[in-house]
C-alpha positions, 0 to 999 in steps of 0.5 A: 099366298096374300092377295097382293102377291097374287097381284104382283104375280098377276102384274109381272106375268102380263109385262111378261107377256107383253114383252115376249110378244113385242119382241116376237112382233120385232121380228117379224117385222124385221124378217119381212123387212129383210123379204122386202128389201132381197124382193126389190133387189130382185127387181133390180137385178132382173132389169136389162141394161140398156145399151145406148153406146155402139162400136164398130170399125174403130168409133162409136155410135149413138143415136139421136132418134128411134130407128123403131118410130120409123114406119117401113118403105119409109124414104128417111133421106132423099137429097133430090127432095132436099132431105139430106143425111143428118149424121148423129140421127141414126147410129146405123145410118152413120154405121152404114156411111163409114162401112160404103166409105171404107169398102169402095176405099179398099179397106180390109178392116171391114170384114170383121164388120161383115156378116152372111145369112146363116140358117143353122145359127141362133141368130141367123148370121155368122161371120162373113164366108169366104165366098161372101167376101170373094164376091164383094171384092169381086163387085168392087174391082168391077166399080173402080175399073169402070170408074178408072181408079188405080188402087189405092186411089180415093173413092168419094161417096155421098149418101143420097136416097136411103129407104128403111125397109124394116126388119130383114126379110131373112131373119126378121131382125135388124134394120134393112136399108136401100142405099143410093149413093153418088160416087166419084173420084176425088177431085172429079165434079162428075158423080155416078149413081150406085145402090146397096142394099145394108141390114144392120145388127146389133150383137151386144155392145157392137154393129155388124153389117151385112152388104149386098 
């Protein structure tokens, strides 16, 4: 074999070479390309979505401010200080107005709203009980035969002092609240005071309240 054979022999093994080693190179890159982008879709997909948007009792909530910035035994409300109920700041303060409201008004919807303490849950609520709800009703009955209203008739309520107390003291989860309301029927001038203490839930996309 001549000295240029074996040069050109030599020459094309090495392009060869080259080639071989270009094309191993490529996919390499491409299998850490192809680890990169499943990695950051991993990413992606382990991120919880953020619900901003409530429901309950046939309307949606939202908030303008952050419940969480609020320190507990704050009074976030006191019309006697000039500090009056701002609808749209807090979705579970606008939650707890429409669930008063509806509940001196006499309206059943608000059940399916309404949860009890529950130890044996999870989460530490069910559905409210029957004894729950008798009891509820019961209070109710009392307050619209004091205030001489018939059936039916319009309870109009006010927010007037509302207090967070943080955290439920029973399953340390939600918001709790003392809630002073001035109440009256419509048309009279003469209001009443009354209190009630709310903790609001969320459950997925939905509000739930328990009221005492």
């Amino acid at each position: 074999m001549t000295i240029k054979k074996i040069s050109l022999l030599i020459i094309f093994s090495i392009i060869i070479l080259n080639i071989a080693g270009c094309s191993s190179k490529s996919s390499n890159d491409l299998s850490k390309n192809e680890e990169n982008i499943q990695e950051e879709q991993k990413v992606v997909e382990e991120i919880p979505e953020v619900i901003t948007s409530f429901v309950a009792l046939g309307k949606i909530y939202t908030s303008s401010k952050n419940l969480s910035e609020v320190k507990a035994n704050t009074d976030i409300y006191d019309d006697q200080l000039s500090k009056s109920y701002v609808p749209g700041e807090y979705k579970e303060l606008d939650f707890a107005n429409d669930l008063l409201y509806a509940y001196v008004n006499q309206n059943q919807e608000i059940y399916n709203n309404l949860i009890s303490f529950d130890e044996k849950s999870e989460s530490g609520i069910a559905p409210i009980t029957a004894e729950d709800k008798i009891k509820l009703q019961s209070d109710l009955k009392y307050l619209r035969e004091q205030m001489k209203l018939l059936d039916g008739e319009t309870m109009v309520l006010k927010l007037d002092k509302v207090t967070y107390r943080g955290k439920s003291s029973k399953t340390n989860k939600g918001a709790s609240f003392k809630i002073r309301v001035a109440i009256s029927a419509a048309g009279d001038y003469s209001a009443a005071w009354n209190s009630y203490n709310v903790e609001v839930y969320e459950e997925g996309n939905k509000l739930v309240a328990h009221l005492f």
